[in-house]
C-alpha positions in Angstrom: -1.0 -20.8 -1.3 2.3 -20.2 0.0 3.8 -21.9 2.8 2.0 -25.0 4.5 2.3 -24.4 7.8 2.8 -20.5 7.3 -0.1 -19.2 9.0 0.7 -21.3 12.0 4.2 -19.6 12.2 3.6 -16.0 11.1 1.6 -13.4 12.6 0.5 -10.6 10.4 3.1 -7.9 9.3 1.9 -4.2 9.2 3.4 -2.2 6.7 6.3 0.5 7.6 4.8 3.9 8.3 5.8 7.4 9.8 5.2 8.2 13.4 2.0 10.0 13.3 3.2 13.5 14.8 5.9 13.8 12.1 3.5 13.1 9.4 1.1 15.6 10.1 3.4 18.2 9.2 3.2 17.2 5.5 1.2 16.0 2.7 3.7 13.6 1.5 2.4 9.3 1.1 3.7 7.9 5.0 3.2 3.7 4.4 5.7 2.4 2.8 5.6 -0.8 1.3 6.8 -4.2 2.5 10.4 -5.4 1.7 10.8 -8.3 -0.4 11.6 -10.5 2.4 8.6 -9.3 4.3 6.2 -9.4 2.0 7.2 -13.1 1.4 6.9 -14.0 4.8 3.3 -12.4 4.9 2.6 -14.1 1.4 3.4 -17.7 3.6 0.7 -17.3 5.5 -1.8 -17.7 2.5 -3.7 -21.3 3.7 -4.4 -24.1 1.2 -8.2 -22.8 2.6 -9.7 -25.0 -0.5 -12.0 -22.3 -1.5 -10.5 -18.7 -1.9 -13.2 -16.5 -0.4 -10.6 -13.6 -0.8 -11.1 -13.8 -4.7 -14.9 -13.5 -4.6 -14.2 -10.8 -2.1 -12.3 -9.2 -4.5 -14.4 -6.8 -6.9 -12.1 -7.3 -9.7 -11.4 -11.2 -8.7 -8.1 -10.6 -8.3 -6.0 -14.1 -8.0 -5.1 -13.6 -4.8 -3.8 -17.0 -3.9 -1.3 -17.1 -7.0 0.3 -14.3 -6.5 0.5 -14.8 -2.4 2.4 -17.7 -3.3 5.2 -16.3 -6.2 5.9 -13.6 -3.1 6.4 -16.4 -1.1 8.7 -17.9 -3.6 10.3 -14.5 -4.5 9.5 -14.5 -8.5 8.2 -11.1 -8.2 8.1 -11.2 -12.6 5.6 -13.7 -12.4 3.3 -11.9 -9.6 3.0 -8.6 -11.8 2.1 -10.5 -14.9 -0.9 -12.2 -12.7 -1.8 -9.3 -10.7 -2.6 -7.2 -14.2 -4.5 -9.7 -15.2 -7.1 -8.8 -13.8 -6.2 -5.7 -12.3 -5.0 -1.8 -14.6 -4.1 -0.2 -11.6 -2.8 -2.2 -8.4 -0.5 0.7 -7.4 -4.3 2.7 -6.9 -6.1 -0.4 -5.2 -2.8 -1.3 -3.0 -2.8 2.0 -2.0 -6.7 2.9 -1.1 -8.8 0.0 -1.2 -10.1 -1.2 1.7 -9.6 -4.4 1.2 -12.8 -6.4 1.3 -10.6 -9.6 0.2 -9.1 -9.4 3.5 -12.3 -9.4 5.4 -13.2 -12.8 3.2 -9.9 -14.2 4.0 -10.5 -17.7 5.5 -7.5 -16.8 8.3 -10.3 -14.1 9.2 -12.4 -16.1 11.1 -10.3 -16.8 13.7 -7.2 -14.8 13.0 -5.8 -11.8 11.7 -5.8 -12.1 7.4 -3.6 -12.5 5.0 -2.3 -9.0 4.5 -3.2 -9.1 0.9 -3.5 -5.2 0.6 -0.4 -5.0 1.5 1.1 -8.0 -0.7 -0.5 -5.8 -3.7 1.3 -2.5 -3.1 4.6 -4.5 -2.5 4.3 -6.2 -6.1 3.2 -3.2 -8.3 5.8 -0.8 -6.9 8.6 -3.4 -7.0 7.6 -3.8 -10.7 7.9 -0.3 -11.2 11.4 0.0 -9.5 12.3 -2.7 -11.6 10.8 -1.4 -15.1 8.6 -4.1 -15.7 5.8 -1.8 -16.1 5.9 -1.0 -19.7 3.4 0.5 -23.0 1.5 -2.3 -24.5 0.4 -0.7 -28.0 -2.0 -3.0 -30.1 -0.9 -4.8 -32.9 -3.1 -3.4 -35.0 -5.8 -0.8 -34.7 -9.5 -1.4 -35.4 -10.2 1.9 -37.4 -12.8 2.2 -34.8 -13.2 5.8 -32.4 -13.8 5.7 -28.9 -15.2 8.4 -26.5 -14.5 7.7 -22.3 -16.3 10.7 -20.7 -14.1 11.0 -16.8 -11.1 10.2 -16.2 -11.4 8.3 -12.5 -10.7 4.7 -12.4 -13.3 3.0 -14.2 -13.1 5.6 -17.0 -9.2 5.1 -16.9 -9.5 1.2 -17.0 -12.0 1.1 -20.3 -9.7 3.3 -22.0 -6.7 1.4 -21.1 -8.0 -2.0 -22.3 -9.9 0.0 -24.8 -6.7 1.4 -26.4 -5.2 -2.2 -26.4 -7.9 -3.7 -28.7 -6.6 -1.1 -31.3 -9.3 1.3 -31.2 -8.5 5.3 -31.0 -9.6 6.3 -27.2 -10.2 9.5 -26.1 -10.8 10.5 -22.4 -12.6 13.8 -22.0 -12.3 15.3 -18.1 -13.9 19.0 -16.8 -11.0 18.8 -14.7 -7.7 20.8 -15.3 -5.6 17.4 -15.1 -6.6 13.1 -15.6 -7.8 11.1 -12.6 -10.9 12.3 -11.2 -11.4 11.6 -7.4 -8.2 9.8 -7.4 -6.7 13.0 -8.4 -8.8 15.2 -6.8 -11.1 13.6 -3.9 -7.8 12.0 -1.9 -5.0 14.1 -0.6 -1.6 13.2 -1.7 -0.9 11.5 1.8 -2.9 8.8 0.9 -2.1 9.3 -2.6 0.5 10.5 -4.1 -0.4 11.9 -8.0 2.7 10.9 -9.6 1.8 7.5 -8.8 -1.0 8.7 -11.2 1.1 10.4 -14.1 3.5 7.5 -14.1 0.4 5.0 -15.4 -0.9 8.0 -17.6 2.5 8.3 -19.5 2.1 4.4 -20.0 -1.6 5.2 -20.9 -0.4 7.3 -23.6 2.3 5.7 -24.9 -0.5 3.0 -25.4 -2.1 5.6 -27.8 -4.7 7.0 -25.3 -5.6 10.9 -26.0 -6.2 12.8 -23.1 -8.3 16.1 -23.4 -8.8 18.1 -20.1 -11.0 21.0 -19.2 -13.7 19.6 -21.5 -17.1 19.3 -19.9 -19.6 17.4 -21.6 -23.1 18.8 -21.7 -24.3 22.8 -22.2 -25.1 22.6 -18.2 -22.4 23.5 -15.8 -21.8 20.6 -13.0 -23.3 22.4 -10.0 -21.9 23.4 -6.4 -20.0 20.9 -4.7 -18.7 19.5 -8.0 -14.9 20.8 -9.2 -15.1 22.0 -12.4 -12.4 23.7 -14.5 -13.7 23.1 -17.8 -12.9 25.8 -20.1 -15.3 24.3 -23.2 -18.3 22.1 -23.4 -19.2 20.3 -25.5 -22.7 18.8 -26.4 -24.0 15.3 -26.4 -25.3 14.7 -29.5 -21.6 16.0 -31.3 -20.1 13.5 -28.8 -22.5 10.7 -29.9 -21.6 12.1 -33.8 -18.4 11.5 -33.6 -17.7 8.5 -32.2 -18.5 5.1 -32.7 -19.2 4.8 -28.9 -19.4 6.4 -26.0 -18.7 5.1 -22.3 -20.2 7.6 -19.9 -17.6 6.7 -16.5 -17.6 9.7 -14.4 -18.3 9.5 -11.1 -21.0 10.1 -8.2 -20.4 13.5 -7.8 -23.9 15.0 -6.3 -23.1 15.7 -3.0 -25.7 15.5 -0.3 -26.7 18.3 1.2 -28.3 19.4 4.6 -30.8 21.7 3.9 -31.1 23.2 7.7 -31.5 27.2 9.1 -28.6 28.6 8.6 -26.9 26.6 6.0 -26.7 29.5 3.4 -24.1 31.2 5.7 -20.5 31.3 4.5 -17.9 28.6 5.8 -20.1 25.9 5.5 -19.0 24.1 2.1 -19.1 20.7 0.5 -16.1 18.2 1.0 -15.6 18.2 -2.4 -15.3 21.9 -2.5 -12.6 21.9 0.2 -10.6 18.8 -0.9 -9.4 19.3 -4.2 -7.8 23.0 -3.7 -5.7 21.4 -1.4 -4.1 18.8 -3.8 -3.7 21.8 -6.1 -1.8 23.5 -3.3 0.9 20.2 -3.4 0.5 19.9 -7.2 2.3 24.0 -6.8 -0.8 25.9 -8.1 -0.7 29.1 -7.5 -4.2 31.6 -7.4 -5.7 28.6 -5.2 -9.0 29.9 -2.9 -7.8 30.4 0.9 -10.2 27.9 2.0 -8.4 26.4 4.9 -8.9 25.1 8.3 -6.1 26.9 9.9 -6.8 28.3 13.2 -10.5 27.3 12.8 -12.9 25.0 14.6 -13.8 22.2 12.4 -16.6 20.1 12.2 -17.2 17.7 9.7 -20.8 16.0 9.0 -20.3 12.5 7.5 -18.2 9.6 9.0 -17.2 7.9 6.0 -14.0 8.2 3.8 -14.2 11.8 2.2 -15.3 12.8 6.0 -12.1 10.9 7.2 -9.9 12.8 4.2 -10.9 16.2 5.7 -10.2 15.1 9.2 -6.4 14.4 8.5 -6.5 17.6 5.5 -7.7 19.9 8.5 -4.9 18.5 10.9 -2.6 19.6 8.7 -3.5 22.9 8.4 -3.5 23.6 11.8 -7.3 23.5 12.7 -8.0 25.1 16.4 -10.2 21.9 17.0 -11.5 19.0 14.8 -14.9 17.3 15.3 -16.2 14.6 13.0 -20.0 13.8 13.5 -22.4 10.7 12.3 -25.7 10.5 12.1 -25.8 6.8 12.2 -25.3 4.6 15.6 -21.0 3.8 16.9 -20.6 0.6 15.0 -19.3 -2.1 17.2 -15.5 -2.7 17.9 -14.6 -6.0 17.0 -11.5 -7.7 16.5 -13.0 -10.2 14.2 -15.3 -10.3 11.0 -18.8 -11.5 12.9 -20.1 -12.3 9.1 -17.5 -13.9 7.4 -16.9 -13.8 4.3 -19.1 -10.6 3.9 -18.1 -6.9 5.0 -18.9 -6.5 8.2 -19.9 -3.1 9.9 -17.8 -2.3 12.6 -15.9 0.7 13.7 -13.2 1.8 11.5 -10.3 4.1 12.6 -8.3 5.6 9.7 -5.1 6.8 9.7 -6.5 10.6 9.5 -8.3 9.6 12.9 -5.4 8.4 14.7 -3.5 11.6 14.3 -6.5 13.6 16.1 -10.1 14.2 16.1 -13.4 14.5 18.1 -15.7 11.5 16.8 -19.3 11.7 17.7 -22.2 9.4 16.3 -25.9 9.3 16.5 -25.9 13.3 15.9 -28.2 15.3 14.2 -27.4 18.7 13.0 -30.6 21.1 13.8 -29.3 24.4 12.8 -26.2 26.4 12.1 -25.7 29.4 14.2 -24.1 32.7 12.3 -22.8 35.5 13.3 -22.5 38.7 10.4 -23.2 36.3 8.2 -20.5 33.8 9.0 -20.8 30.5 10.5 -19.9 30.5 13.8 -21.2 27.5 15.9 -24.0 24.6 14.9 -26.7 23.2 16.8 -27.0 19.1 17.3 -28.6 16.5 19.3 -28.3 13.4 19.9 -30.3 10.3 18.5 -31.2 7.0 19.8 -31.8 4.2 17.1 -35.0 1.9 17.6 -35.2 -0.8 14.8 -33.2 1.3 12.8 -35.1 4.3 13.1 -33.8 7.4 14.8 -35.5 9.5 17.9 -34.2 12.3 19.2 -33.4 12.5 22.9 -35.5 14.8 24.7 -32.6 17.4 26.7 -29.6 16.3 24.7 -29.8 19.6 22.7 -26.2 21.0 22.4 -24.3 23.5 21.0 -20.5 22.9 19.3 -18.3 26.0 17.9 -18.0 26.2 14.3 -16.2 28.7 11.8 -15.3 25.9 9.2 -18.5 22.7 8.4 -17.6 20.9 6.0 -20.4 18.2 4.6 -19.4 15.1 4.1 -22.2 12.8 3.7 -21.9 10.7 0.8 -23.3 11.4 -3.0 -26.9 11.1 -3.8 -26.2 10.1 -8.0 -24.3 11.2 -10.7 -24.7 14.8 -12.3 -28.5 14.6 -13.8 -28.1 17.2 -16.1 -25.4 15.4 -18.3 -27.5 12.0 -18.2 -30.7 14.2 -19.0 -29.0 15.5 -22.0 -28.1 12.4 -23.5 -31.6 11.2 -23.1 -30.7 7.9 -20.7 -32.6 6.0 -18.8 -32.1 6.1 -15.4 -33.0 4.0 -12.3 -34.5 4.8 -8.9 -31.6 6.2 -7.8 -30.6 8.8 -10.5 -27.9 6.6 -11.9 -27.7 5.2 -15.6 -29.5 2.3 -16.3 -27.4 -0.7 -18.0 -27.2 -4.4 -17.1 -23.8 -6.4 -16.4 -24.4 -9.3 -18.1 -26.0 -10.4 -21.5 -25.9 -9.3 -24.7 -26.4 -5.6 -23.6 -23.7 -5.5 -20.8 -23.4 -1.8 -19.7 -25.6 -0.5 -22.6 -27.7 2.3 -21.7 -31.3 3.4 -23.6 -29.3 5.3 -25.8 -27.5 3.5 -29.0 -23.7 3.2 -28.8 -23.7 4.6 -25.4 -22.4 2.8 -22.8 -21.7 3.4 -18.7 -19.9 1.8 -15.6 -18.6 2.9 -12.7 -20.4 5.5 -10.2 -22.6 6.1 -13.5 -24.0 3.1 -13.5 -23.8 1.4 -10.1 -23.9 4.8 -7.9 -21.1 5.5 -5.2 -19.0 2.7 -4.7 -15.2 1.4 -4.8 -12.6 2.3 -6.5 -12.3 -1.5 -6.8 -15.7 -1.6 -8.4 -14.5 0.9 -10.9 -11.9 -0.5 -11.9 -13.7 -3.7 -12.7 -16.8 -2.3 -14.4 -14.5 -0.1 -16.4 -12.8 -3.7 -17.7 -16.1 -5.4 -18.5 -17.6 -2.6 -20.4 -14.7 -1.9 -22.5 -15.1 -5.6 -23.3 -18.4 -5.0 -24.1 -18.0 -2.3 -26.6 -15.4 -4.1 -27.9 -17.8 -7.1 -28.7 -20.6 -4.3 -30.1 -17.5 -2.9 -32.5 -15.7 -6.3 -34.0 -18.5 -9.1 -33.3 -16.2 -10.7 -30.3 -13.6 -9.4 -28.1 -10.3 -10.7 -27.0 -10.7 -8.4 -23.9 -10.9 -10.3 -20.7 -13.5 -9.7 -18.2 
């Protein structure tokens, strides 16, 4: 905990951030974090609260508590070395998780939390300004080769811990550089890549190999799916070659809307929109003109990635921006009505505070084109009876449109790559593997292994990170007899 009567004294502390009409004129990260002294007076309002609901909040169980306290007393050496514990990446979690511990906090029921997110990004960049962040190479190595197949979070995190239980790791990614959606679903504003290739250089120092481009499987991804793999390779050579393989790319089959009018042009995926923009910052050159300068946008799908193309439009200079959901406006509350659990109520992101139309209980009919070009959609609105939707008779409208962008979630990971290695999958498309037990995150398939989106479907980057921890731990165990790993 940190200070006894903290909580009393204290009011929650928001961290420092750029007006939201200068930011919008570039893609550069805007929240900066605490200062020391700031982040200690937000650490003192951690209660003694007995039970820590904001660890089993936490995915990865961080130990939240323990490390709101050393803020609190200032020995920021001590906080690092317990927030990687149980954490690879706190600079990716402090940065864009949305905090679920914070919703469990105890302070939540009655107050504002614990700004624990914020506590987070405040230790792991100090310990970066401060070099504390170094390699940590095995001891020995195990002899033993290791194939991670994506290079997002979870894939990132069983190679890291891989890699320090000696064994030789190699992360294969269809994409022209490492991180996956971290890399390529978020703009830099959220953020910012070097923030990635810092932990990468550790990564490899650590004896990690990196090879990009690669796409595993004779099939090609699909639409919707960035791909700039310029070899492929098969599954059985993978499973040939390596003493195991953890399959820990993501979700990436979009959901479509399969409507009139949805073959016309300027009606694309998120995920086809998204990425060439942080290829634009990274200073690609050759990058598709998709923009949404001068255009009217509309975005289907209220979620994050719809949320990530509301402030990426806004910064190209969009005409007009419109966001719609299909589901009901979730109520605005100030506090969490189902404490500890995540609650649904509205959310307003950053990217929505700096301008946008949002509309809910919308369905999308039709898109109207004009010489084969999108140039307007048609919607109506819904009413939601015991969670079912009917469509209200005369609320048909019309909304101009040159630029849709789809938004709605992703249905499972790519089938064709789980198809050619043969595993079994569950109801929804996504590897099958158990958590626990002597075949944690072991598919149908000897010496495979997944975690992450693969396994659990579209999920946290929170999640990833931890399911990427546990199965490295259990290939570990399936390669020596026992692990050292923690999980």
């Amino acid at each position: 905990m940190g200070k006894v009567t903290g909580f009393l004294e204290y009011g929650r502390i928001e961290e420092p951030h750029e007006a939201k009409e200068a930011r919008k004129k570039h893609y550069r990260e805007f929240y900066a974090r605490l200062s020391d002294d700031a982040a200690g007076v937000q650490g003192a309002r951690c209660m003694d609260c007995g039970i820590p609901f904001c660890m089993s909040g936490c995915p990865v169980n961080n130990i939240i508590p323990d490390w709101n306290d050393l803020v609190y007393r200032q020995d920021w050496k001590a906080a690092i070395e317990t927030l990687h514990s149980t954490n690879n990446f706190p600079e990716f979690t402090g940065r864009i998780c949305p905090a679920p511990c914070e919703e469990a906090c105890v302070l939540r029921i009655n107050e504002d939390p614990v700004g624990i997110k914020s506590i987070e990004h405040a230790i792991i960049d100090k310990a970066w300004e401060e070099g504390w962040v170094r390699p940590q190479p095995p001891a020995h190595q195990s002899g033993k080769k290791l194939a991670v197949v994506g290079s997002g979070p979870a894939g990132l995190a069983c190679a890291q811990q891989l890699a320090r239980a000696g064994h030789a790791v190699t992360v294969f990614e269809k994409s022209d550089r490492i991180g996956g959606l971290l890399r390529y679903g978020i703009p830099d504003f959220k953020l910012d890549k070097r923030v990635i290739d810092r932990r990468l250089e550790q990564m490899a120092a650590e004896g990690v190999g990196f090879r990009t481009r690669v796409c595993i499987g004779k099939s090609k991804p699909g639409t919707g799916i960035p791909n700039d793999a310029a070899e492929h390779l098969p599954a059985a050579r993978l499973l040939a070659e390596f003493d195991a393989v953890a399959l820990c790319g993501g979700a990436e089959q979009p959901r479509d809307l399969p409507i009139p009018g949805r073959s016309l042009d300027g009606i694309h995926f998120a995920m086809e929109f998204l990425p060439l923009q942080n290829k634009r910052v990274a200073g690609d050159r050759g990058i598709p003109d998709l923009r949404a300068t001068d255009r009217h946008v509309v975005i289907i799908g209220g979620g994050d990635t719809g949320s990530d193309c509301v402030g990426t439009s806004t910064r190209h200079g969009a005409k007009s921006v419109g966001n719609f959901e299909l589901l009901p406006m979730p109520p605005d509350v100030e506090r969490n009505p189902v404490w500890p659990y995540w609650p649904t109520r509205l959310r307003t992101s950053s990217s929505h505070e700096e301008g946008v139309n949002r509309d809910w209980s919308i369905a999308t009919k039709a898109f109207v084109g004009e010489g084969g070009k999108v140039k307007a959609l048609k919607a109506i609105r819904l009413e939601w009876q015991d969670g079912k939707p009917k469509e209200v008779a005369g609320s048909e409208f019309e909304m101009p449109a040159d630029l849709v962008l789809l938004a709605m979630g992703f249905v499972s990971p790519v089938q064709a790559l789980l198809d050619e290695f043969g595993v079994q999958k569950d109801a929804r498309g996504n590897a099958r593997a158990e958590t626990d037990g002597a075949r944690a995150y072991a598919t149908s398939v000897p010496k495979l292994y997944a975690a992450g989106d693969m396994r659990r479907g579209q999920s946290l980057v929170v999640w990833a990170i931890r399911e990427g921890r546990q199965c490295a731990r259990a290939i570990d165990e399936f390669l020596m007899g026992f692990s050292e790993l923690p999980r």
